[in-house]
C-alpha positions in Angstrom: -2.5 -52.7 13.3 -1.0 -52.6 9.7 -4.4 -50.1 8.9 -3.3 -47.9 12.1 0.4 -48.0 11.1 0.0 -47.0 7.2 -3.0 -44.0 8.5 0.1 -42.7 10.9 3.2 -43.5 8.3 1.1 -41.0 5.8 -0.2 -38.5 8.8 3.9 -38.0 9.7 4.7 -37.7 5.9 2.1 -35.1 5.0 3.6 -33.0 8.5 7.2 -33.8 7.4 6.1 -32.3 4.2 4.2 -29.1 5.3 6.8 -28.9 7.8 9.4 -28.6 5.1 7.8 -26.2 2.4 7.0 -23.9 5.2 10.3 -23.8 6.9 12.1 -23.4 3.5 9.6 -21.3 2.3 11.4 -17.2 2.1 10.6 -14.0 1.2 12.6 -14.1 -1.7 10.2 -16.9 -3.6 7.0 -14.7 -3.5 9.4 -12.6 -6.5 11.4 -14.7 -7.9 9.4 -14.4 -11.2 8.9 -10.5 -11.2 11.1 -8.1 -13.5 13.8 -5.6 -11.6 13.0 -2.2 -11.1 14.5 0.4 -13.0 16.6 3.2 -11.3 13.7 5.8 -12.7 10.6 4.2 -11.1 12.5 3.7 -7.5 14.1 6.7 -7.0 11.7 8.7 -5.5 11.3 5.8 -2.8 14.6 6.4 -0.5 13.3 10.1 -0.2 9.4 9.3 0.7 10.9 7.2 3.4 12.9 9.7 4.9 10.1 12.3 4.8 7.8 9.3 6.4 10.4 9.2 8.7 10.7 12.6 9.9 7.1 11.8 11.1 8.7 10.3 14.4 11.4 13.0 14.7 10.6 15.7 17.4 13.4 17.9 16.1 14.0 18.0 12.3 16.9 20.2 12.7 18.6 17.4 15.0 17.5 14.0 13.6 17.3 10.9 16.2 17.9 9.1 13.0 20.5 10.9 10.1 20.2 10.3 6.3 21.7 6.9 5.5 22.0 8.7 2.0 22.7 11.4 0.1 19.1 13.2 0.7 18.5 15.5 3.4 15.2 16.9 4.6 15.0 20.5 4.4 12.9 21.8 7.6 11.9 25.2 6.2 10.2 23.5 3.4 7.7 21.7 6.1 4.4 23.3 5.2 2.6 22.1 8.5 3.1 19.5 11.1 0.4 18.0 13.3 0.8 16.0 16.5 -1.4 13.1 18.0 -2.8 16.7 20.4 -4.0 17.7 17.1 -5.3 14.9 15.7 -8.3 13.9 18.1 -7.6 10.6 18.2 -8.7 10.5 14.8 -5.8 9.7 12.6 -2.1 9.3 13.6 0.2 12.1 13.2 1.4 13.5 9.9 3.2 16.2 7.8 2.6 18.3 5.1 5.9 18.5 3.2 6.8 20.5 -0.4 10.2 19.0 -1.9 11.1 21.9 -4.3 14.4 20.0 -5.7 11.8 17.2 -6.4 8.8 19.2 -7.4 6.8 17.1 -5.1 3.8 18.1 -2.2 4.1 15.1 0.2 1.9 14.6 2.7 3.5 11.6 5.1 1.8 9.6 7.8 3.1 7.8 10.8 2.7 3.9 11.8 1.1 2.7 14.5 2.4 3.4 18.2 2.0 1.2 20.8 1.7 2.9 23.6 -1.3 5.7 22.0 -5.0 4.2 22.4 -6.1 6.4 19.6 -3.9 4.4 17.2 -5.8 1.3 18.3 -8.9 3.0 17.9 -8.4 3.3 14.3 -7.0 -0.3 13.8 -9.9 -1.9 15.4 -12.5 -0.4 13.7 -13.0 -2.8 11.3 -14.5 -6.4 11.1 -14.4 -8.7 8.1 -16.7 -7.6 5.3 -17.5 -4.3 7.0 -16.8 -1.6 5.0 -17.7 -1.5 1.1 -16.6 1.0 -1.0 -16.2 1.7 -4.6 -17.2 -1.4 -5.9 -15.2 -3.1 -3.2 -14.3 -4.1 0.5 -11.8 -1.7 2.7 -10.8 -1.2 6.1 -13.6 0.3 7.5 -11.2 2.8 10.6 -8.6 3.7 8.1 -10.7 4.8 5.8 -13.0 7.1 8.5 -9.5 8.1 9.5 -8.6 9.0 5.8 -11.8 10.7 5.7 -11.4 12.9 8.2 -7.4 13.6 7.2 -9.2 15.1 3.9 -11.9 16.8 5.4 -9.1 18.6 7.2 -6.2 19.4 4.8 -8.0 19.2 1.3 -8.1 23.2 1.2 -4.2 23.3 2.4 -3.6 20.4 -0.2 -5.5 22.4 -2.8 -3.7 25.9 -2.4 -0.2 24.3 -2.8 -1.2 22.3 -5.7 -2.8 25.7 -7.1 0.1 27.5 -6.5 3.2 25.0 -7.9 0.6 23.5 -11.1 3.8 21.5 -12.3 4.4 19.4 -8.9 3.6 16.4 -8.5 1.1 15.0 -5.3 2.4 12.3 -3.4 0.9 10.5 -0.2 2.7 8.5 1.8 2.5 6.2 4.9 3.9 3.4 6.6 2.3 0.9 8.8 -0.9 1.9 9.8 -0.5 4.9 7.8 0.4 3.3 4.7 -3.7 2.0 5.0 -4.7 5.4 5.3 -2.6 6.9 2.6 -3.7 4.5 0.2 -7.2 5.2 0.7 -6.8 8.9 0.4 -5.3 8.6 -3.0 -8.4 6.8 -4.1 -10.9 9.2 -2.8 -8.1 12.4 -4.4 -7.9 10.3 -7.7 -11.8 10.1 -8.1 -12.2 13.4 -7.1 -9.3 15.6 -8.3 -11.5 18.8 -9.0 -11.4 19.0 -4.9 -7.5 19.5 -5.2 -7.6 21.9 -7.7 -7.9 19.9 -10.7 -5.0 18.0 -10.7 -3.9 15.7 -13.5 -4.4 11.4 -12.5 -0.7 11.3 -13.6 0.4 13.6 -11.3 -0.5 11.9 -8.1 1.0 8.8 -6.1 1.1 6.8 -3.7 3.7 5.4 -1.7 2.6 2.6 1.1 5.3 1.3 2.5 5.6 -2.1 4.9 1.7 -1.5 4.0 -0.9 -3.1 6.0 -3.8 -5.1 4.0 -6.3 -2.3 3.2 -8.8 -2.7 0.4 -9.6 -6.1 -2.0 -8.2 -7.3 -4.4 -10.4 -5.8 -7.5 -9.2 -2.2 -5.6 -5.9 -3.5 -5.2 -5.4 -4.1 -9.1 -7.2 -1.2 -10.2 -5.7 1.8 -8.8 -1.9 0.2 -9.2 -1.2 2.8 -11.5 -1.2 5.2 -8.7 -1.0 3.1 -5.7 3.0 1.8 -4.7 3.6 -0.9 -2.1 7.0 -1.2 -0.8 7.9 -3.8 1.2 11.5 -5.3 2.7 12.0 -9.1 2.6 10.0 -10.8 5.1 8.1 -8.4 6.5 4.5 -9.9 8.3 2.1 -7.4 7.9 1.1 -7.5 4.1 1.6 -11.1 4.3 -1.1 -11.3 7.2 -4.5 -11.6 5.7 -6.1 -12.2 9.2 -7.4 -9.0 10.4 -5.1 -6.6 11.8 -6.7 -6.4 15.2 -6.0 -10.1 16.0 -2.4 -9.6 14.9 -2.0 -6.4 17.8 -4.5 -8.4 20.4 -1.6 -11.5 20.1 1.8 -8.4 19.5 3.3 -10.5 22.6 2.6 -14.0 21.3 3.0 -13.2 17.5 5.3 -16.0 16.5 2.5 -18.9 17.9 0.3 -16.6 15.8 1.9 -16.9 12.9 2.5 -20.5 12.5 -1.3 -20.6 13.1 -1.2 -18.4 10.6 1.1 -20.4 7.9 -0.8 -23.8 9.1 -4.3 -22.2 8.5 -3.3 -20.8 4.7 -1.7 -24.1 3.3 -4.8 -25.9 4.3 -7.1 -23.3 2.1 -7.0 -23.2 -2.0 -5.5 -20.1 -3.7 -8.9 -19.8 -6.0 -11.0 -20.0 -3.1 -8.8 -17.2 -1.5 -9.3 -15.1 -4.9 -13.1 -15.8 -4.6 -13.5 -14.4 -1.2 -14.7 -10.5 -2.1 -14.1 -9.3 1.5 -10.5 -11.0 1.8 -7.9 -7.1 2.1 -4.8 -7.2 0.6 -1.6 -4.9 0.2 -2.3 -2.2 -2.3 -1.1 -1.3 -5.9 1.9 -2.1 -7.5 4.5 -3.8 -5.5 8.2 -3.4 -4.7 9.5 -6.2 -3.1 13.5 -5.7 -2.1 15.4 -8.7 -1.6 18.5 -9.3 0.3 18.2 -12.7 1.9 18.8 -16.1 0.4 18.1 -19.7 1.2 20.8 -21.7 2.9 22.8 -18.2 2.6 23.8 -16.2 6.0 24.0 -12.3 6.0 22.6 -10.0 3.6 23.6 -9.3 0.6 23.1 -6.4 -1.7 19.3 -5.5 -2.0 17.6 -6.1 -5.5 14.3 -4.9 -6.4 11.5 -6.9 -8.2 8.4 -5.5 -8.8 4.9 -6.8 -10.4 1.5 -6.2 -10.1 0.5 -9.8 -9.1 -2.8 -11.6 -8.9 -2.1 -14.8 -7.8 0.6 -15.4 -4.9 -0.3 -11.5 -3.9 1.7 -12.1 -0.5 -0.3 -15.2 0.6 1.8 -16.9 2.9 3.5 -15.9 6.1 7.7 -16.5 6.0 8.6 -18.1 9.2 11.7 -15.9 9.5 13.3 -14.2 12.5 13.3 -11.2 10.7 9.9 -11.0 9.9 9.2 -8.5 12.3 12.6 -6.4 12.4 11.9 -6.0 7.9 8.5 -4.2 9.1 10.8 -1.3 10.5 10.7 2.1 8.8 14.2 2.9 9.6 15.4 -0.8 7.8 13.4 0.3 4.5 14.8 3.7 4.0 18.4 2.5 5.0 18.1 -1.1 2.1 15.8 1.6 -0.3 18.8 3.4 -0.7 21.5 0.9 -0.8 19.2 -0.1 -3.6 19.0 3.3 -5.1 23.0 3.8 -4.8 23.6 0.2 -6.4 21.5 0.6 -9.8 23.0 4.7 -9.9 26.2 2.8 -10.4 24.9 0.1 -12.9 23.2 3.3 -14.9 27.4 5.3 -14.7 28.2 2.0 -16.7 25.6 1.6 -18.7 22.8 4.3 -19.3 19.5 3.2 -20.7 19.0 5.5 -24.3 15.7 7.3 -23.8 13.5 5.1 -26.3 14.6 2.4 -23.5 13.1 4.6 -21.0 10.0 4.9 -22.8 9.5 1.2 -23.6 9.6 1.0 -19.5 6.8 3.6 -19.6 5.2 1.0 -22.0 5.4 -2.0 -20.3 4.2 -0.5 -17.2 1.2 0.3 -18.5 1.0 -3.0 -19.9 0.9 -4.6 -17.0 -1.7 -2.6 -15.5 -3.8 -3.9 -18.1 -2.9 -7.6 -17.7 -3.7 -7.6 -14.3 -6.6 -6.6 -14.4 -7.5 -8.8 -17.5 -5.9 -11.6 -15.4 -8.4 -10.9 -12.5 -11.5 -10.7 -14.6 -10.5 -14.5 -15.9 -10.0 -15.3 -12.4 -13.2 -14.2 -11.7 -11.8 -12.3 -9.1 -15.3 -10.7 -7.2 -15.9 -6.7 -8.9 -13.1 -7.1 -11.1 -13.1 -4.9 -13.9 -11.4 -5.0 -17.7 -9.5 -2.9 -18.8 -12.2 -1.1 -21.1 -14.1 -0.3 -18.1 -11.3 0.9 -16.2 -10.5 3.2 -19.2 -14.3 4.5 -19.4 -14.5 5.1 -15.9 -11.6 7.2 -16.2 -13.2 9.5 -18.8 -16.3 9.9 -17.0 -14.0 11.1 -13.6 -12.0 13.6 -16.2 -16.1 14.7 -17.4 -17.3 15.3 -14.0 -14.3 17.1 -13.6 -14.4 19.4 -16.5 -18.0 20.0 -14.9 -16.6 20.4 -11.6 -14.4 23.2 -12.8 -17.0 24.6 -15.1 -19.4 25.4 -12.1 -16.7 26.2 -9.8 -15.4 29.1 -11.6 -17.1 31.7 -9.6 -15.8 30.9 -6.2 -14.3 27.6 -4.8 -16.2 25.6 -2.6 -15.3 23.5 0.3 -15.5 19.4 -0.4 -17.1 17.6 2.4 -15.4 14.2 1.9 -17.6 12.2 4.2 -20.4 12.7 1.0 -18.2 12.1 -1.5 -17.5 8.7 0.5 -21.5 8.1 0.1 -21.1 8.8 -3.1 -18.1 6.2 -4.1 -20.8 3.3 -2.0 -21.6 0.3 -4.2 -25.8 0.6 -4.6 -28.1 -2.1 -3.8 -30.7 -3.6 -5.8 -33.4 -1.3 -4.4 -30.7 1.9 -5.9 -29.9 3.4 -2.9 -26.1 4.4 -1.3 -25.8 1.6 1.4 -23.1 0.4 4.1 -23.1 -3.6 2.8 -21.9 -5.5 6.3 -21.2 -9.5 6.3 -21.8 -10.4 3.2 -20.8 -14.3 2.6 -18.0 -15.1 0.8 -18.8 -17.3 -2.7 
């Protein structure tokens, strides 16, 4: 009996303990060492959500949802617009935007809709260690759906970049989209001859409330060009199980995810880095914050941002507003209370320009450590810094070359070979689709 007794007293302590860190577990502890963003490096962010969101507006001219800022959309400048009619069930709808007071060509994709098949058609595409690509594991649907958004607009795309040179290219998606926005920028980023030769600098990408796309080697790599912005709880980049088990359970999600949290505490973080087909959230990440333990309401949003290894969004926050911080109309609205709150720290203080530079600095920086941090992780294809740095010069050769031939006519870029192309090889050398490989 005393055996029985002690087996149950340490069973009910172990619960009582998981119980504990998980219920006190919030979203404000997967930041809570990162640095705050500066007003320079977030303030394009309020205004890529409101052009995301113009994606679900059926009259821009008479918004369902007004500016909770001071940026307005300017409908003239809306180069084209395409509907789920157009689409062909196979991407969701998106827009094609030029901010001239920016200098910015946008192009902005929807999130997932509930009530269109087509959407689901792209989510569930996908099964765990499908889809490898560029020396790494991605989402197999979103990325045939970014495939065919390329094959589509990359002439449009490359005649407004070709006609304003100084603009920057920015794509941009939330939800579902955010997968397939991210996944464009790297196939535009390795291929930028296609889109008229534009400089890596000069295109981004926003994700935001971004679903688990590519691995972690991807996710490290391209955070240079790749932004994740996320609001406080939100479940999707938390969720590593795959995304068509989440939308298979949408009416039971909250038994899911305490499956979910119960699952993750029981499996090691290094054995979580070692899996190579484990997706997570893309880029760099901006993580706003406006909720505190033991503290009711919210309270004015502050920004931390990082481009983390370890604790990249691991663990599910049992939070009633998980679901509600996933909304696009939430982001904008706390982006720019955000925005508004460091414009006022900057009208007392303004940072001297070798301040602003020193940012520029550190960023880069910490591009570098993370990816020198996942190489000692031995996080599966991780590369160092060197290598990402040669790689680089050998995209900007090929695309002198690119140039060099293509100065006697341009020629259309069939993006579903230039996804062959960007295929890991096997050992026998040839471009292969690698499906269920084991995890180490």
């Amino acid at each position: 009996m005393s055996v029985s007794c002690g087996i149950e007293c340490v069973v009910c302590i172990g619960c009582t303990r998981w119980a504990w860190k998980r219920c006190t577990y919030i979203g404000n502890d997967d930041s809570k060492t990162w640095t705050c963003a500066t007003y320079e490096e977030f303030e394009p962010i309020p205004r890529i959500c409101r052009v995301i969101l113009a994606v679900y507006e059926e009259d821009l001219r008479n918004p369902k949802y007004p500016p909770s800022g001071g940026y307005r959309m300017n409908p003239d400048w809306v180069v084209k617009r395409v509907t789920y009619s157009d689409t062909r069930v196979q991407a969701p709808p998106y827009l094609i935007y030029i901010d001239h007071d920016a200098r910015d060509i946008v192009l902005a994709i929807r999130g997932l809709n509930l009530v269109k098949e087509s959407d689901y058609k792209v989510l569930l595409d996908n099964r765990l260690g499908m889809q490898m690509f560029d020396g790494g594991f991605v989402h197999h649907g979103l990325l045939k759906s970014a495939t065919w958004l390329l094959n589509q607009e990359s002439e449009t795309l490359r005649e407004l970049v070709e006609r304003h040179p100084g603009y920057t290219l920015t794509f941009s998606g939330h939800s579902l989209g955010s997968g397939i926005a991210a996944l464009l920028t790297i196939l535009v980023v390795n291929n930028r001859e296609s889109i008229g030769g534009i400089d890596r600098s000069k295109v981004r990408c926003y994700a935001v409330a971004p679903a688990r796309c590519m691995s972690l080697n991807l996710a490290v790599k391209y955070a240079d060009v790749i932004h994740s912005v996320l609001l406080q709880d939100d479940f999707l980049p938390r969720t590593a199980t795959p995304l068509e088990d989440i939308f298979k359970s949408i009416f039971c999600l909250p038994c899911l995810l305490v499956f979910v949290c119960l699952r993750d505490t029981c499996i090691p973080e290094s054995r979580m880095l070692r899996d190579p087909r484990r997706l997570y959230a893309p880029g760099r990440i901006y993580h706003m914050v406006e909720r505190r333990f033991c503290r009711c309401g919210r309270y004015p949003p502050e920004v931390k941002t990082a481009i983390p290894v370890e604790g990249r969004f691991d663990h599910i926050v049992l939070s009633c507003n998980a679901t509600s911080d996933h909304g696009i109309i939430w982001i904008e609205r706390e982006s720019q209370k955000a925005l508004d709150l460091m414009t006022e720290r900057m009208t007392k203080t303004t940072a001297p320009p070798p301040q602003r530079i020193e940012r520029l600095q550190t960023i880069e920086k910490e591009h570098k450590d993370a990816l020198e941090r996942a190489v000692s992780l031995n996080v599966p294809h991780a590369i160092s810094p060197m290598e990402d740095q040669d790689n680089n010069m050998e995209t900007m050769t090929s695309q002198t070359d690119g140039e060099t031939s293509s100065r006697s006519g341009p020629k259309r870029t069939n993006w579903d070979e230039v996804v062959q192309k960007l295929f890991q090889k096997d050992k026998s050398g040839k471009l292969s689709l690698k499906k269920d490989i084991s995890a180490d």
